[in-house]
N, C-alpha and C positions, 0 to 999 in steps of 0.2 A: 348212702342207700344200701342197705342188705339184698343180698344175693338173691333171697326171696320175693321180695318187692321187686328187684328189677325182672324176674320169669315172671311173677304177677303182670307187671308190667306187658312183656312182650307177650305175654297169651292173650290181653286184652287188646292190644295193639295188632295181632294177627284174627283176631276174631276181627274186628272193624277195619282190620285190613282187606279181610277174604269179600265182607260185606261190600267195600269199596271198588273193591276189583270187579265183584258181580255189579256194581252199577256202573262202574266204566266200558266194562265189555258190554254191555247190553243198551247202553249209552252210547255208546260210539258204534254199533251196529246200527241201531234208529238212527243216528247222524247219515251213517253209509245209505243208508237210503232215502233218508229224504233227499239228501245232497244229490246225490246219483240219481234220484229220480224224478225229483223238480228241475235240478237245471241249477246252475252258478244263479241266474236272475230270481228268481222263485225264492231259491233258498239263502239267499241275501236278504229279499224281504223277511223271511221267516227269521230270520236270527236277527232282524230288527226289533222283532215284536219280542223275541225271546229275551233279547239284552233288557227293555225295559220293563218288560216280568221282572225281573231277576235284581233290580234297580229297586222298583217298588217293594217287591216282598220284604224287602228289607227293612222297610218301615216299623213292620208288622210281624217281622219275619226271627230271624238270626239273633237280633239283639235280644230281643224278651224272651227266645229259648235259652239263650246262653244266661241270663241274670237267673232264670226260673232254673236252669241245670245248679248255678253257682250257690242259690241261695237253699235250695232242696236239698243238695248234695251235703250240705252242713246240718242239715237233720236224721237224713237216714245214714243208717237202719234205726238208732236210736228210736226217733220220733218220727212215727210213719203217720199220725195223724197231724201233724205242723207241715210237715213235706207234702203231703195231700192236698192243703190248703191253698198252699203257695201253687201246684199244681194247677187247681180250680181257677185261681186270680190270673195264671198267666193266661190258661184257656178263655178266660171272657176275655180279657182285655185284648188278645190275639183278634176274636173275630170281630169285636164290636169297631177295632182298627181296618181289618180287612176289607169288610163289608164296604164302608165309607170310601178305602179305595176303590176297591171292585167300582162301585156305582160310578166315581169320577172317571175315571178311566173308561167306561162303556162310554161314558155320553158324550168325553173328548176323544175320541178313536179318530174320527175323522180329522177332527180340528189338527190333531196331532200330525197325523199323516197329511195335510195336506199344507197346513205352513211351517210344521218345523222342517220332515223330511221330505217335502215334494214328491212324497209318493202315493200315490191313491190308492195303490193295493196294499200298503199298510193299513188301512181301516180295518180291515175285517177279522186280520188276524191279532190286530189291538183290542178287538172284541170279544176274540174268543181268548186273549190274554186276561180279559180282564174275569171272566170266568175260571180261570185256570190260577189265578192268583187267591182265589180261595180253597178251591182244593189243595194248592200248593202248600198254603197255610197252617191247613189240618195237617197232612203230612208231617209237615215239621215239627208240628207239635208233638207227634206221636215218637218220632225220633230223638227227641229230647228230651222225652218221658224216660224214655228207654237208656239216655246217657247218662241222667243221671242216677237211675235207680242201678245202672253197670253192668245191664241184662245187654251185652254185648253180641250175646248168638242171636238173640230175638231181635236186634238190631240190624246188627248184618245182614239178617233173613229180608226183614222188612223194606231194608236202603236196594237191597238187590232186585225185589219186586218192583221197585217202581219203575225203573227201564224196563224190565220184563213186558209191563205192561204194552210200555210204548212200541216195545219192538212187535209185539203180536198184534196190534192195533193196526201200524203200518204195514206188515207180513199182510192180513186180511184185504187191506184195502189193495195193497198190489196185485193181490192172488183175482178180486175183483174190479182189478182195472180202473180202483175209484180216487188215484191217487192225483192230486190237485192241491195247490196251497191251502184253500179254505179248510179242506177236510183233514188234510196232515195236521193244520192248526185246529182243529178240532178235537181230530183223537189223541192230538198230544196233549191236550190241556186237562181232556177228561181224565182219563189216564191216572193223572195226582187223588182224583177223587176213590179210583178205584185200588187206589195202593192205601189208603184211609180204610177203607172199608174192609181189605184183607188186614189191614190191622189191629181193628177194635177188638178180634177174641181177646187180643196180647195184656188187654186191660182189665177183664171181666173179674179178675180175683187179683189178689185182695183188695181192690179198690173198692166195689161196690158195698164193701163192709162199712164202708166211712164214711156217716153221712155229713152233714152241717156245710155251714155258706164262711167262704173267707172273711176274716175282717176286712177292719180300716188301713187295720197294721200290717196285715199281707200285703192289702196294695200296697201301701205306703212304701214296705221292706223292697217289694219288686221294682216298684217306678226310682229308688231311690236309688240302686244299682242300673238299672237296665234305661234309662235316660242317655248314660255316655254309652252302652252300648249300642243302642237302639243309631244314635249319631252317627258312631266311629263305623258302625257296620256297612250306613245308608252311603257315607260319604267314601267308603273304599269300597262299596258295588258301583258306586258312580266313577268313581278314578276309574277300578278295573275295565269298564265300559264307555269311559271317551274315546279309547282309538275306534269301537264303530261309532258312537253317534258322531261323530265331527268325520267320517267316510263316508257315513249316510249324506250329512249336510253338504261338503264337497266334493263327493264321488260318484257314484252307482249304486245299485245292488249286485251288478254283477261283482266289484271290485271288494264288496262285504261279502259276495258268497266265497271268494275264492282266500279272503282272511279267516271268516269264519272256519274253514276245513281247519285254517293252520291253528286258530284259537281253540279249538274244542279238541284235535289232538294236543295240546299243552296244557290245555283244561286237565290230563290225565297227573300232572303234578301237582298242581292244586288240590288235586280229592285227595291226593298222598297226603298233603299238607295239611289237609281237613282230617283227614285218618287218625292223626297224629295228636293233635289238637283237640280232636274228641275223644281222644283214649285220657291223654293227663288230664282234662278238665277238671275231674270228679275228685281226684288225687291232686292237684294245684290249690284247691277248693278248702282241701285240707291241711295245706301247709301253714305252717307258724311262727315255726323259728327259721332265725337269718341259716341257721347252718343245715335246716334241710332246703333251706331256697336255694342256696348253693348247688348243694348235693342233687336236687333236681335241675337243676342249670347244667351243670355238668352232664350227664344223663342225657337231659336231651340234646345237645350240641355233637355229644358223641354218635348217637342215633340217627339224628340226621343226618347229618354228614356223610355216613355211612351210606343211606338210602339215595342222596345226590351222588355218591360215586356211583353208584348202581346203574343209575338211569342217564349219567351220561355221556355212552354209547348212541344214545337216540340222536342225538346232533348226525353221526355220520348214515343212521337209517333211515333216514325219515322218505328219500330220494325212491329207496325198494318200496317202501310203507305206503305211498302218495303210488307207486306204480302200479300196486297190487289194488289199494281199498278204492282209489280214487283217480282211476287214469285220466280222467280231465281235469286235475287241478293241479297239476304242476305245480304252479307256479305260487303254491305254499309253502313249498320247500325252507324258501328263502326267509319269509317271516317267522317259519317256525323255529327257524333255528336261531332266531334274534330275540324270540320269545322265552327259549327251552333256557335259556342264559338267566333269565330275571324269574323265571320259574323254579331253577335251581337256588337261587339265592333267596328267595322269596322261602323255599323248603329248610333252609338250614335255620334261617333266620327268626320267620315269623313265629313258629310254637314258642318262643320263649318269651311272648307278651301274656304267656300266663301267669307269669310271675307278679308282673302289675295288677291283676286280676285279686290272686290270693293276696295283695297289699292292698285291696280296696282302691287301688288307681286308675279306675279305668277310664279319669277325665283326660290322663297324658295320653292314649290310645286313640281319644276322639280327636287330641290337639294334631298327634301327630297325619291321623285322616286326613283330615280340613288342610296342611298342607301339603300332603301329600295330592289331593282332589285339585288345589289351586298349582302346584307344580306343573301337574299331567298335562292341565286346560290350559295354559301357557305355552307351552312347550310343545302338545299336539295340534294347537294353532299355527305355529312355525313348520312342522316338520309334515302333517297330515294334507295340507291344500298344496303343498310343493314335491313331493315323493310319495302319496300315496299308500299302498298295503306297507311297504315295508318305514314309510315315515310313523304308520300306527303302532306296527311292532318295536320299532326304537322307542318311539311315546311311551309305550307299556313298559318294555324292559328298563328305560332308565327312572320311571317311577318306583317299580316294585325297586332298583337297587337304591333309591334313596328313601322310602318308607323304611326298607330294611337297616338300612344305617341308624334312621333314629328312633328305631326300636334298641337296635343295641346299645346305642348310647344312654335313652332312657331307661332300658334294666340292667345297664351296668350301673350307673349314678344310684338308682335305686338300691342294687345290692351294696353297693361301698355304705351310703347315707345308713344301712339297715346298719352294719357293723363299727359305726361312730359310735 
């Protein structure tokens, strides 16, 4: 990889970085206060409702932008009317998916809440999840418009607005005293919609120039890539969210609010991860030969690597961090720092299943899910009803370190088989 390409590289990776940072910070300020102002019990339920947001959009969600980034990106700039198409096809297929959730999900809110988690005030915020899952929807699409067309500052702007929102949504309701679970779940859901709608200028040109309706073969092209990702996605938002649901089923809410803190500050290596991963997409996309797959292997291993030496300091902070943002939850500490271990390895490891991606493999990605999902739910059975918060952070950490194993296994074998 020339010199070039790799500052290429790192200005688009610092654009979607700065992007990421603005929604972490703004992200984890809305956490500080719901947390802080509902209560460990309140906001236990509320990160119930959020985990199975987060679960579902998946369906709908992650996989068909990343197939619509993969397959688009191999048209533009070339062919900005072929990339359009593909753009069109994922946008229907997104809502006419979501929709169909959104409704199931209103109309089991209750059923949910009340035989799977035994909690009855999860109904309400299952229902304003289930609105919030289509905003959520747009959103992303708009975000994946933008990754793969590589308009990165228009990105960054957009991903940092949408905490933005949440945080001023909350700021208002505390300032008038309106702050309650129902309404936190409320304005956080709308919120998605109103980070949509500061989005739309970002599409007004040149798209509007281009008119016509996708084919057969659009879809075709998109469901024919985005089927394994649409799986692999659903089934490792599910892995990443069995240590709460199996907390939900034999703990509390107070015992999810007090994981929750420590999950969503580790959630902060994750968006790195994600940072990472949306910056190569567009450029994995385009890869061909065995020797720049390499050359890109290389590259990113280095890069990470880098970024987990960076950040792992937080291990010995988190004790100041938890004093300062959150002096009633102590006792996050512990999980988090069991956490910050499979979050580090999960950062080195996981961007380099783009390589599978640019090989057209993305069935080994879903395989490796599916065990990865049946490991967790094994394992967080044993360890989750006998030790509690920190049996769910082991659950997690030794998931993510065995997901990561057989990603590398599977894009080493890949790159060796490439060079036979």
């Amino acid at each position: 990889m020339s010199k070039s390409t790799m500052q290429s590289m790192l200005r688009a990776l610092l654009k979607v970085s700065i992007g990421s940072a603005g929604y972490v910070v703004t992200g984890f300020a809305a956490n500080v206060i719901a947390a802080n102002t509902l209560g460990a019990n309140a906001f236990g339920v509320f990160s119930l409702a959020i985990s199975l947001l987060n679960v579902l959009q998946e369906v709908c969600g992650s996989g068909i932008d990343l197939a619509m980034v993969r397959i688009a990106a191999g048209y533009l700039p070339e062919d900005r009317v072929r990339a359009e198409m593909v753009f069109k096809a994922a946008f229907r297929v997104k809502i006419l998916i979501t929709l169909v959730l959104s409704g199931a999900l209103y109309a089991l809110a209750d059923t949910i809440a009340l035989a799977v988690f035994k909690e009855p005030a999860l109904g309400r915020p299952l229902e304003w999840a289930s609105v919030g899952l289509i905003g959520f929807a747009l959103m992303n699409y708009q975000l994946a418009r933008l990754q793969a067309e590589e308009r990165f500052t228009a990105y960054a702007f957009l991903k940092a607005a949408a905490n933005a929102a949440k945080v001023a949504a909350l700021l208002a309701l505390w300032q008038l005293d309106g702050i309650s679970l129902d309404a936190v779940a409320m304005a956080w859901m709308l919120t998605f919609f109103v980070s949509y709608l500061a989005g739309m200028p970002l599409f007004a040109w040149p798209s509007r120039r281009i008119s016509g309706r996708p084919s057969r073969h659009d879809f075709s092209e998109l469901f024919k890539f985005a089927r394994w990702i649409i799986a692999s996605h659903f089934l490792f938002t599910l892995y990443s969210r069995v240590d709460a649901f199996l907390l939900g089923r034999y703990w509390g809410s107070y015992e999810i609010g007090v994981y929750s803190v420590a999950w969503n500050l580790s959630f902060v290596i994750d968006l790195l991860t994600y940072s990472v991963i949306t910056t190569l997409l567009p450029r994995a996309a385009r890869l061909t030969t065995d020797r720049e797959k390499s050359a890109h292997l290389k590259t990113t291993v280095l890069l990470c690597t880098g970024l987990a030496v960076t950040l792992s300091p937080l291990f010995f902070l988190i004790d100041f961090i938890l004093a300062v943002l959150f002096p009633d939850f102590a006792g996050s500490a512990e999980p988090f720092r069991i956490l910050l271990i499979g979050g580090l390895v999960t950062l080195i490891v996981h961007p380099l299943y783009l390589i599978l991606y640019s090989s057209n493999r993305a069935e080994i990605l879903t395989a490796i899910d599916f065990f990865l999902v049946l490991f967790s739910f094994c394992l967080g059975l044993y360890l989750v009803p006998r030790y509690g918060i920190n049996g769910a952070a082991y659950t997690t950490m030794a998931g993510r370190i065995f997901g990561s194993a057989l990603i590398a296994f599977f894009v080493g074998r890949q790159i060796v088989s490439g060079k036979n």
